[in-house]
C-alpha positions as CSV (number, residue, x, y, z in Angstrom):
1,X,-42.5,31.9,-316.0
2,X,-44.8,33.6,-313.7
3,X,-44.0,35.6,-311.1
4,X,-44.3,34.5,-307.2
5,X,-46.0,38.3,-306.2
6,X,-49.5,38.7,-305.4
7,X,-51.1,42.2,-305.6
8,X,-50.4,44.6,-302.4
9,X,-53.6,44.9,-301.0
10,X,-53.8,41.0,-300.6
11,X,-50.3,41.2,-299.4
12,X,-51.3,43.3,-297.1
13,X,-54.0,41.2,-295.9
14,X,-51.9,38.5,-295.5
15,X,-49.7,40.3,-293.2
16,X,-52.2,41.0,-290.8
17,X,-53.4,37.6,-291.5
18,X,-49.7,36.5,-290.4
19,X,-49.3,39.3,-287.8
20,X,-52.6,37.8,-285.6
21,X,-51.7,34.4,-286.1
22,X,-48.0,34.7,-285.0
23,X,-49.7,36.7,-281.7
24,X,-51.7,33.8,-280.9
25,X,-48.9,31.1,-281.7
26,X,-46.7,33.1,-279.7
27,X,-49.3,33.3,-277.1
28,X,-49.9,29.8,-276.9
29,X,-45.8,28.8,-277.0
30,X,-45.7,31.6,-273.7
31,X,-48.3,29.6,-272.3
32,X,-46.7,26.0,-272.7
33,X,-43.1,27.2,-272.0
34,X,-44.8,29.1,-268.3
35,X,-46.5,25.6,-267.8
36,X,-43.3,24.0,-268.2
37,X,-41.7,26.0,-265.9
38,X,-44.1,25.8,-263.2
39,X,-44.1,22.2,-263.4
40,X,-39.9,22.8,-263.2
41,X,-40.9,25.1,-260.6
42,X,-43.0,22.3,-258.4
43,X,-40.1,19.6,-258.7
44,X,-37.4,22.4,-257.6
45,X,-39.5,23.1,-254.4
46,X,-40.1,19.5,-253.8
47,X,-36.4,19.0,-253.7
48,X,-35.3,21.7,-251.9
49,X,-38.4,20.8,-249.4
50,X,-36.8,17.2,-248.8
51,X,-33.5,18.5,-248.5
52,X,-34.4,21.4,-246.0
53,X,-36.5,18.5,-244.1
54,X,-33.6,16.7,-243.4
55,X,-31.5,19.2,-242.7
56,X,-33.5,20.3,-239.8
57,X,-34.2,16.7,-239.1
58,X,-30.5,16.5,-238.6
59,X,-30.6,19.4,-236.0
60,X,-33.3,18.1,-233.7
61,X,-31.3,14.9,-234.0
62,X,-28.2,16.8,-233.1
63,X,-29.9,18.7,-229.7
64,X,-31.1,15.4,-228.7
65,X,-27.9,13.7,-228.5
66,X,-26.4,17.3,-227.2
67,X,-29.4,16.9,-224.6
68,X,-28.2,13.5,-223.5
69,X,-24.5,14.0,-222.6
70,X,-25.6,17.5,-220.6
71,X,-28.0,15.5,-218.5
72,X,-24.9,12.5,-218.1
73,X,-22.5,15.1,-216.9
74,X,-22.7,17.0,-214.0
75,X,-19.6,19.9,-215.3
76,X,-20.6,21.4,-218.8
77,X,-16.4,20.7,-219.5
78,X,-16.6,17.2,-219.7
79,X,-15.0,16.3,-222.4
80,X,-17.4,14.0,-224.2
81,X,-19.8,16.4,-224.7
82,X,-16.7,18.8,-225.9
83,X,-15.7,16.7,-228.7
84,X,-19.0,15.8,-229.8
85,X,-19.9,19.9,-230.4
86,X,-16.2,19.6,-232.3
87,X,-17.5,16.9,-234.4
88,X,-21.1,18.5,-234.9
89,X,-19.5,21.6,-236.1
90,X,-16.8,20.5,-238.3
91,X,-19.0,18.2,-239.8
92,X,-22.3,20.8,-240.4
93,X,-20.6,24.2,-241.3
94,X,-24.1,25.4,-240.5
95,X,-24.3,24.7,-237.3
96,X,-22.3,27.9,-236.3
97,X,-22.5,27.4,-232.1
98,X,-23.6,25.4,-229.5
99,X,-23.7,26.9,-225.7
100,X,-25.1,25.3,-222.2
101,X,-26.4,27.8,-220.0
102,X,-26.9,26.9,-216.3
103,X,-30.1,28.6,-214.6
104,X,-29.5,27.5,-211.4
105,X,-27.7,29.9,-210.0
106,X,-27.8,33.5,-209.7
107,X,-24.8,34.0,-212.2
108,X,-23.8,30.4,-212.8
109,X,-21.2,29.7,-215.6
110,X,-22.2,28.7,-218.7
111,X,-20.3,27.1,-221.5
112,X,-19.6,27.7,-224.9
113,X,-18.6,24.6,-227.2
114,X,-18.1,25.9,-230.9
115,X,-14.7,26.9,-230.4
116,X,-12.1,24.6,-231.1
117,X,-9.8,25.6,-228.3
118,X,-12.0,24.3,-225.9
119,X,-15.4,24.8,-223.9
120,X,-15.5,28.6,-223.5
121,X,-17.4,29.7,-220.5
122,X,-19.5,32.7,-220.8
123,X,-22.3,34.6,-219.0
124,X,-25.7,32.9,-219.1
125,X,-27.9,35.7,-220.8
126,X,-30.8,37.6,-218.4
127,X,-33.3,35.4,-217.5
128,X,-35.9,37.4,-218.8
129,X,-34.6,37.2,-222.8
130,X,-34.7,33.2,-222.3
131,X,-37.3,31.3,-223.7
132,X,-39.8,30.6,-221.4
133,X,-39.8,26.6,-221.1
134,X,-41.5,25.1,-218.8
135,X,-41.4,21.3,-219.4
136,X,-37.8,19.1,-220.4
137,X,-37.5,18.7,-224.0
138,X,-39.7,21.5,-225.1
139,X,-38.0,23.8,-227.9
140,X,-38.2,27.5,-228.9
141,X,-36.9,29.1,-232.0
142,X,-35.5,32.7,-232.6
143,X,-33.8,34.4,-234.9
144,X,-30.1,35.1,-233.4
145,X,-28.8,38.4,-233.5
146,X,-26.1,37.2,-235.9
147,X,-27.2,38.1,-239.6
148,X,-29.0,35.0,-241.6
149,X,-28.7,33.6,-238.9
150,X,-31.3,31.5,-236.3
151,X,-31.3,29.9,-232.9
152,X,-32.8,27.0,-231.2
153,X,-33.4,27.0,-227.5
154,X,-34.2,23.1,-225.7
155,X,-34.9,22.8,-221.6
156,X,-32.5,19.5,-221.7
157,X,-33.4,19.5,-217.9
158,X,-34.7,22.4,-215.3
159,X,-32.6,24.8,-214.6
160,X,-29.9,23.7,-218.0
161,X,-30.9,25.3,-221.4
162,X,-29.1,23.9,-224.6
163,X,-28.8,26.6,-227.6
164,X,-27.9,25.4,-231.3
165,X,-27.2,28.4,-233.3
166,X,-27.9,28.0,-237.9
167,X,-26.6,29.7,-240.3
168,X,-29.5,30.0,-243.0
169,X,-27.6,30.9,-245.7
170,X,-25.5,27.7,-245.3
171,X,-28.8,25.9,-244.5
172,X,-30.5,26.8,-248.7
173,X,-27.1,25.6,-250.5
174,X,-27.5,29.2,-252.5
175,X,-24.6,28.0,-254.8
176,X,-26.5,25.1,-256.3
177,X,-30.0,27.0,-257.3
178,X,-30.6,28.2,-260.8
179,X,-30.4,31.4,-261.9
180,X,-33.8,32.2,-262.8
181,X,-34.7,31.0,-259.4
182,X,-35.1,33.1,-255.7
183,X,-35.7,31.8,-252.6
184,X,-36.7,33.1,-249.1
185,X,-36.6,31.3,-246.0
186,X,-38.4,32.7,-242.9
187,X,-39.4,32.3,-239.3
188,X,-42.2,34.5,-238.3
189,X,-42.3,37.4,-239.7
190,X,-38.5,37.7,-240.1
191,X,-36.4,37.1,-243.1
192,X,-33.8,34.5,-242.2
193,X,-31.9,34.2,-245.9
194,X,-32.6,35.1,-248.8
195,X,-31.5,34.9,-252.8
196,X,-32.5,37.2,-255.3
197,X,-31.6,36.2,-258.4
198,X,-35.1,37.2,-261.0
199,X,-35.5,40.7,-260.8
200,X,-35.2,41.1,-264.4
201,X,-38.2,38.2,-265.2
202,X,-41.2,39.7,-267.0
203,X,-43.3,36.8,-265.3
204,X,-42.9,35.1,-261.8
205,X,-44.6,32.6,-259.9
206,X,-44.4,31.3,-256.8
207,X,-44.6,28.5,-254.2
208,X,-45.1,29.1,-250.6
209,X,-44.0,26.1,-248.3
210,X,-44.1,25.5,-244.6
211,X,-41.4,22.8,-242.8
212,X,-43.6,20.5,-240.6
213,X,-41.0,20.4,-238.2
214,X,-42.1,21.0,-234.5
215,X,-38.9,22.4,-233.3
216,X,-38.0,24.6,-236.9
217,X,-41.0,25.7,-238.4
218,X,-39.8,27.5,-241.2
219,X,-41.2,28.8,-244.1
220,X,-39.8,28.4,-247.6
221,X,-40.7,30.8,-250.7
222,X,-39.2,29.4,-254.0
223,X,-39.8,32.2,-256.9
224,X,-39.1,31.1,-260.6
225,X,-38.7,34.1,-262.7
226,X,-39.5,33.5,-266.6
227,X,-37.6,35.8,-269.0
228,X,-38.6,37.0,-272.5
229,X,-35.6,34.2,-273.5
230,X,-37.5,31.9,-271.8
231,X,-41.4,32.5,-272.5
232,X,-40.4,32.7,-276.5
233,X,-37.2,30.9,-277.1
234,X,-35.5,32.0,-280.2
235,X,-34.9,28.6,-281.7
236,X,-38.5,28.0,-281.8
237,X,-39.4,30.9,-282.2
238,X,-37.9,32.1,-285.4
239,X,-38.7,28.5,-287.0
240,X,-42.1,29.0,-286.2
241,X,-42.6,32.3,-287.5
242,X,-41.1,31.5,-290.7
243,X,-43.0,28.4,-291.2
244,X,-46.1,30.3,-290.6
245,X,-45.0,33.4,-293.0
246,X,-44.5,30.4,-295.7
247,X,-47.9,28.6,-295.3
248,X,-49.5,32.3,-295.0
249,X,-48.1,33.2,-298.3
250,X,-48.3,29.9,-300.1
251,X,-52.0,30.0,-299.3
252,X,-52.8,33.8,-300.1
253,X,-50.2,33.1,-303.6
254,X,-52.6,30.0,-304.6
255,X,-55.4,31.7,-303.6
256,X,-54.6,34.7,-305.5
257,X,-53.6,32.5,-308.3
258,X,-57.0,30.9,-308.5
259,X,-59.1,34.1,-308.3
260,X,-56.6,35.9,-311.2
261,X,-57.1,32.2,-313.6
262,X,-61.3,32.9,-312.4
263,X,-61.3,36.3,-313.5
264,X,-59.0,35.6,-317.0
265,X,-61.5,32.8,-317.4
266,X,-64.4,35.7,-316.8
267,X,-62.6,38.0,-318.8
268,X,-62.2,36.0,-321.6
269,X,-65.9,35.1,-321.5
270,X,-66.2,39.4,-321.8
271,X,-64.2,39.3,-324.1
272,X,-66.3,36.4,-326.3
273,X,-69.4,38.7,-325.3
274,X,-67.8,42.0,-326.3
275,X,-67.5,40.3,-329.9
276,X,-70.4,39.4,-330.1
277,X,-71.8,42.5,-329.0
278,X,-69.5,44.2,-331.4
279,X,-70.9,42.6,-334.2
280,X,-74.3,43.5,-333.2
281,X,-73.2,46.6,-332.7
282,X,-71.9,46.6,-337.0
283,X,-74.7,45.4,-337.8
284,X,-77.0,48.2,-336.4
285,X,-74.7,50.6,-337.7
286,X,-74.8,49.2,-341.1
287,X,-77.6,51.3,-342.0
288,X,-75.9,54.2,-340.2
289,X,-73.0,53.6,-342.7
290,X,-74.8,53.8,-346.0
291,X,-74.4,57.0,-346.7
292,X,-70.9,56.9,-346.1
293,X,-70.7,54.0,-348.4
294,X,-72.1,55.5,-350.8
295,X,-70.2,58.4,-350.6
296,X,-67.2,55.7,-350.3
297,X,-67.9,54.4,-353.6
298,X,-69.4,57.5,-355.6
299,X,-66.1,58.6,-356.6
300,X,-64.2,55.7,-358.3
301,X,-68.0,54.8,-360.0
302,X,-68.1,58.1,-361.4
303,X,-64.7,58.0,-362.2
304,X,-64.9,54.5,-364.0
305,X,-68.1,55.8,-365.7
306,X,-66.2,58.7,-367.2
307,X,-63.1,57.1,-368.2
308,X,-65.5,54.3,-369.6
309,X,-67.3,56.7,-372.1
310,X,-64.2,58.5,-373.2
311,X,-62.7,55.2,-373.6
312,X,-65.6,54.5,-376.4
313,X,-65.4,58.4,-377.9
314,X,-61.6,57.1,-378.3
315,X,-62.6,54.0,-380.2
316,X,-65.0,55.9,-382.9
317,X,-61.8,58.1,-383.5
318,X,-59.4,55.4,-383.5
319,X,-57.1,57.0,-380.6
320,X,-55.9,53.6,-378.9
321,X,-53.7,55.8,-376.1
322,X,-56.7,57.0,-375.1
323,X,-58.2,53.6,-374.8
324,X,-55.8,52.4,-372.8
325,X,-55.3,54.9,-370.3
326,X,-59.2,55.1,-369.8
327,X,-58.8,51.2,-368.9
328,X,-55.7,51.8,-366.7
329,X,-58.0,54.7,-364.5
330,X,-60.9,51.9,-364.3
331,X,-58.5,49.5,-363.4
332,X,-57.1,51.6,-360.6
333,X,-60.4,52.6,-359.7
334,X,-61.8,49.4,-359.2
335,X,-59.2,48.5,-357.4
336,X,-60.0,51.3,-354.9
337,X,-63.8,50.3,-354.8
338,X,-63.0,46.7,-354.1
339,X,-60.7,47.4,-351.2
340,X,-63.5,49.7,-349.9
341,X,-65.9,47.1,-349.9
342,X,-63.2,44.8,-348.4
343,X,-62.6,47.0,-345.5
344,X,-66.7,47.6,-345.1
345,X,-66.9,43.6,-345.3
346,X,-64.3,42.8,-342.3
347,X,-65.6,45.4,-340.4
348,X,-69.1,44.1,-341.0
349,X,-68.4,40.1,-339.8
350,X,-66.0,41.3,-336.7
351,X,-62.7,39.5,-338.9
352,X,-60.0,38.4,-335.7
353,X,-57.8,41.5,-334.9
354,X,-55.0,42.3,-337.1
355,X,-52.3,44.6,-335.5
356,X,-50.4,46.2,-337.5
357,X,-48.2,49.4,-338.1
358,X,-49.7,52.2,-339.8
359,X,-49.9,55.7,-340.3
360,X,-52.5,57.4,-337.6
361,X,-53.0,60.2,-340.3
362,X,-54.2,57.8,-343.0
363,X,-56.0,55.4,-340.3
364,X,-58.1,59.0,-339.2
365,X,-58.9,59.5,-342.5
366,X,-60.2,56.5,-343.4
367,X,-62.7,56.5,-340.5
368,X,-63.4,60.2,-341.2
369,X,-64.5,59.5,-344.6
370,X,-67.0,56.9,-343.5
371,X,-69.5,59.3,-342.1
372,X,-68.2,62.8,-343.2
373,X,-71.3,62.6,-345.6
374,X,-73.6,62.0,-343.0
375,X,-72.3,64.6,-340.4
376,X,-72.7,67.5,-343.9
377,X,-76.6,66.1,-344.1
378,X,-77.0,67.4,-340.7
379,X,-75.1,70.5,-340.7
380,X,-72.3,69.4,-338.5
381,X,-68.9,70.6,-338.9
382,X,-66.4,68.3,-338.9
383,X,-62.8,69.7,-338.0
384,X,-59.7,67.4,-338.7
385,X,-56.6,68.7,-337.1
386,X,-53.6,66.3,-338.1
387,X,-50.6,66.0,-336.2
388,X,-47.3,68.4,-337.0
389,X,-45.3,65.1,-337.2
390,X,-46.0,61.9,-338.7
391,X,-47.0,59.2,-336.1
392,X,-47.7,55.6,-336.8
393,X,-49.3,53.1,-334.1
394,X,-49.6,49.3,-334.5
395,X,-53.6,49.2,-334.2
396,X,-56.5,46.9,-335.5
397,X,-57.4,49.2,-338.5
398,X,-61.4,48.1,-338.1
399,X,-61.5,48.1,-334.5
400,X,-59.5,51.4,-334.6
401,X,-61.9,52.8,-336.8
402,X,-65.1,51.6,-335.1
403,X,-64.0,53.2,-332.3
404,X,-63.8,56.5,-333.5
405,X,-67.0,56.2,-335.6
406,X,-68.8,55.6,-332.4
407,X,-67.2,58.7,-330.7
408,X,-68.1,60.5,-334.1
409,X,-71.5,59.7,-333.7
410,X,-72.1,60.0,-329.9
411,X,-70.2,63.7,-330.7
412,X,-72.9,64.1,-332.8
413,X,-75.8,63.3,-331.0
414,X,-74.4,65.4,-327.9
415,X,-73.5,68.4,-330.3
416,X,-76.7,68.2,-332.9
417,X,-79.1,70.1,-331.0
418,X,-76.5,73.5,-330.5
419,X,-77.2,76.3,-332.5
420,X,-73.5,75.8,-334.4
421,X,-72.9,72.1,-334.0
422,X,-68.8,71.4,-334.0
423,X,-67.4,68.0,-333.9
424,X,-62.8,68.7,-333.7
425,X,-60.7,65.4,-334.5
426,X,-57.0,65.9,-333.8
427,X,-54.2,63.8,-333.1
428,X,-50.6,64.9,-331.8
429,X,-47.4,63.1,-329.8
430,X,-47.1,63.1,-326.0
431,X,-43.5,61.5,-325.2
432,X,-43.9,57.7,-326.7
433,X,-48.1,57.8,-326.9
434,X,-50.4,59.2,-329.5
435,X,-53.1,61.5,-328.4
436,X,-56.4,61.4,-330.4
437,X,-58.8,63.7,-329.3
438,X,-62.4,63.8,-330.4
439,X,-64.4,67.0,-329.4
440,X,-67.9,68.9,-329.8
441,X,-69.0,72.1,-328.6
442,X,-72.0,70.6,-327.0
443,X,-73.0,70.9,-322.9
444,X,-70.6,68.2,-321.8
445,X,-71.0,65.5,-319.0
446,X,-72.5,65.9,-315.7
447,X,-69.3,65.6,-313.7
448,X,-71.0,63.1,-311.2
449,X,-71.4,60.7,-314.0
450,X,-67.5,60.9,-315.7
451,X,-66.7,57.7,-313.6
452,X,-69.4,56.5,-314.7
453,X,-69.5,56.5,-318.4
454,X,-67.5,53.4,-319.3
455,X,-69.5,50.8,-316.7
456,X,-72.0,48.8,-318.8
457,X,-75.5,49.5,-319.5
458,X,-74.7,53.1,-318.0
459,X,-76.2,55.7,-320.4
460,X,-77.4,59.1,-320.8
461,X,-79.1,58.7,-323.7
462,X,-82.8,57.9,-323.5
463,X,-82.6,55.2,-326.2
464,X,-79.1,54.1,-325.9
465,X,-78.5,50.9,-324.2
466,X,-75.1,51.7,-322.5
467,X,-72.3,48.9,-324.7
468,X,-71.0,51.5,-327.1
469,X,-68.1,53.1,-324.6
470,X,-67.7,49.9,-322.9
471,X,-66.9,47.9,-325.8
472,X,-65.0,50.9,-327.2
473,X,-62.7,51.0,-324.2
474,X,-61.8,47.1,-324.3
475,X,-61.1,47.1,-328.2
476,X,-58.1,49.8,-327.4
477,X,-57.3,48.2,-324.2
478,X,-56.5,45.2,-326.8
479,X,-54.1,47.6,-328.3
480,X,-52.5,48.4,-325.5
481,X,-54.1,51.9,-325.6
482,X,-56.9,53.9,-323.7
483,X,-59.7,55.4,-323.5
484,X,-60.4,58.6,-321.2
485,X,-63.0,61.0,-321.4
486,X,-63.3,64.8,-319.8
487,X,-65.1,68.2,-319.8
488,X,-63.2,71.1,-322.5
489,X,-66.7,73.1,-322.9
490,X,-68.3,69.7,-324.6
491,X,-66.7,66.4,-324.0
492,X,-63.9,65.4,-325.0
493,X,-62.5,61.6,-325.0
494,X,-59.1,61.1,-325.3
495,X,-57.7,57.8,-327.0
496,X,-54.1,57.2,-326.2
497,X,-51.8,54.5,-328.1
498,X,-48.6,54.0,-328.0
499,X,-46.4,55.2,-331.0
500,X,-43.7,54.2,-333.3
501,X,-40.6,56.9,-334.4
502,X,-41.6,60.1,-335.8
503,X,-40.6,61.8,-338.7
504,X,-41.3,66.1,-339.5
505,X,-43.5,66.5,-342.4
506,X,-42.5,67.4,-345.9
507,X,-43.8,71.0,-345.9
């Protein structure tokens, strides 16, 4: 079953990918929740605008009728004008006091009606801290010098002065407004009442309103503050992040999906050229080979020969044991030929890989032998160092051995023009791998160009054409092996496979 993962740097592209998104989603749900709250905003000042409109309403109401009992009654005690303070009062907690002051006289008595004992006569304040009014029925507001608290001054008739005194705070209903919410009510430049209740809000907005009311003209700040809580609830939030992280990774998951079965499919098609190539590459190297062939197959000829003539020296003297162990040596012998030829043949038409468990010793060998003959025709010294221990690999014996045929030979060509040409094969165990290194005493590679020397078509060589370490890299990539090269003096590439259990060897 395949995994759900997709390689880190994508991941890590789709992160950020997720990271900027989320930003602007979060963004946008900041912007729609602050929309909603100043439209929550406008309807909370509209209502507490209506209410604070009649309110005041209520007071101008309130003077007028005050107005018309002072100017009934002569003696600011009369008692109808007592009980309807009483009634004002009890009935509007707001309203705080109501007082008559009589400008008539020099010090003329003036009453006081918000206590319930009775009309309370006081002294008139100095003339000069009244409100000027000249005209009956004109009204003057002040703030009182009674905290959150406001007066309102009306000329009922010359010479007799009505005062309604407010309490502000009473006035807003503080009790009843949300918490994220503040308000400020004003006259002038003075502060009347106010509720602070958003100094923790990371956002604020505001309305400004002013009470068309001739006698109170008041001014009314409501302040909504928006929290973090607010601007990015968590139960949307959280939701919405998650559904974004799964869509973000769905898409980058198929997408990465895609591009790996694209770049299998592309592979493969390598892989189909690489074969193709490889067989070319056989072919070529047929004529290479001959001389290794030959030197393959002079041995069991010569031996068959042999035994073949002393087989018919054994006849003329009637020695049949000789006979028959002549035919049991060209038997044997033709047996080795044949599986020469075999092995020369598969190699030759590029036979599908066969992996299979074998002795590296035996498998070096075997390549060795294939162009020792050649490298003694060029006076090349060919150094096998075997391994201290015996080490088997599951490899593709022709693919194995092509490889290290081609090394052989590039070995060669690098080391050939050295005064003492040296070409060192040796193999030994690191942990669970098998290390086969191929060596030559020649000038090396630039050290620019050892990243280099495995891309295709990338050669040194003025007539090579750049597939020989390519295709020699993928064919022990198929085993699960690989191919390195670096600078010891020469060059020296380093194929690495992994190995099978080890046993000493017999000395």
């Amino acid at each position: 079953m395949r995994r759900f993962f997709v390689a880190p740097r994508r991941a890590a592209r789709a992160f950020a990918l997720w990271f900027f998104i989320s930003a602007a989603s979060m963004s946008m749900l900041a912007a729609y929740e602050y929309q909603s709250g100043l439209s929550a905003l406008s309807e909370r000042s509209r209502g507490i605008e209506t209410l604070l409109a009649e309110r005041l309403a209520q007071h101008d109401a309130h003077l007028t009728a005050i107005g018309t009992l002072v100017r009934m009654f002569s003696r600011e005690s009369a008692p109808f004008l007592q009980g309807l303070a009483e009634n004002i009062i009890a009935r509007y907690p707001r309203i705080t006091d109501i007082a008559v002051f009589d400008l008539t006289a020099e010090n003329p008595q003036s009453w006081n009606y918000g206590s319930v004992d009775g009309p309370m006569p006081i002294s008139a304040p100095p003339r000069d801290t009244l409100p000027h009014l000249a005209n009956a029925g004109e009204t003057e507001i002040r703030p009182s010098g009674v905290t959150n608290s406001y007066d309102i001054y009306k000329l009922v008739v010359p010479g007799r002065m009505l005062r309604m005194r407010i309490n502000a705070d009473a006035l807003l209903d503080k009790q009843q407004i949300p918490a994220q919410y503040a308000l400020t009510l004003g006259l002038g430049q003075s502060v009347l009442s106010s509720l602070q209740n958003s100094e923790s809000a990371v956002l604020k907005a505001s309305n400004d309103l002013t009470m068309h009311n001739q006698s109170q003209p008041l001014r009314l700040t409501v302040t909504r503050g928006f929290g973090p809580a607010e601007l990015l609830p968590l139960q949307l939030v959280v939701p919405l992040l998650a559904a974004l992280g799964a869509a973000i990774w769905l898409v980058t998951y198929f997408r990465y999906a895609n591009d790996e079965r694209r770049r299998q499919e592309h592979r493969a098609e390598l892989l189909e050229q690489d074969a193709k190539l490889a067989h070319a590459a056989r072919v070529n190297a047929l004529g290479e080979m001959a001389s290794g062939i030959a030197h393959e197959l002079a041995q069991p000829i010569a031996a068959i020969l042999a035994q073949s003539q002393a087989a018919r020296r054994a006849l003329t003297i009637a020695r049949p044991d000789i006979v028959e162990k002549a035919l049991e040596g060209n038997i044997r012998d033709a047996k080795r030929a044949g599986d020469i030829l075999g092995r020369m043949r598969a190699y030759i038409s590029g036979a599908a890989a066969h992996l299979e468990e074998v002795s590296l010793f035996l498998a070096l060998s075997d390549a060795v032998r294939l162009i020792e003959a050649d490298l003694a025709q060029r006076n090349i010294e060919l150094l096998v160092i075997p391994a201290s221990e015996e080490i088997t690999v599951t490899i593709d014996i022709i693919s194995f051995q092509q490889v290290v045929l081609n090394l052989i030979r590039n070995a060669a060509d690098a080391a050939a023009p050295g005064a003492d040409p040296r070409i060192t094969v040796s193999a030994e165990r690191e942990r669970n791998d098998a290390v086969i290194k191929i060596a030559d005493n020649g000038p090396g590679i630039d050290p620019s160009l050892l990243d280099r020397v495995f891309e295709p078509f990338f050669t040194t060589k003025q007539d090579g054409m750049g597939l020989g370490l390519p295709l020699s890299s993928r064919l022990i990539e198929k085993m699960d092996g690989s191919l390195s090269i670096r600078n010891e003096g020469g060059a020296c590439f380093m194929i690495r496979l992994p190995s099978g259990a080890s046993n000493d060897l017999p000395r």
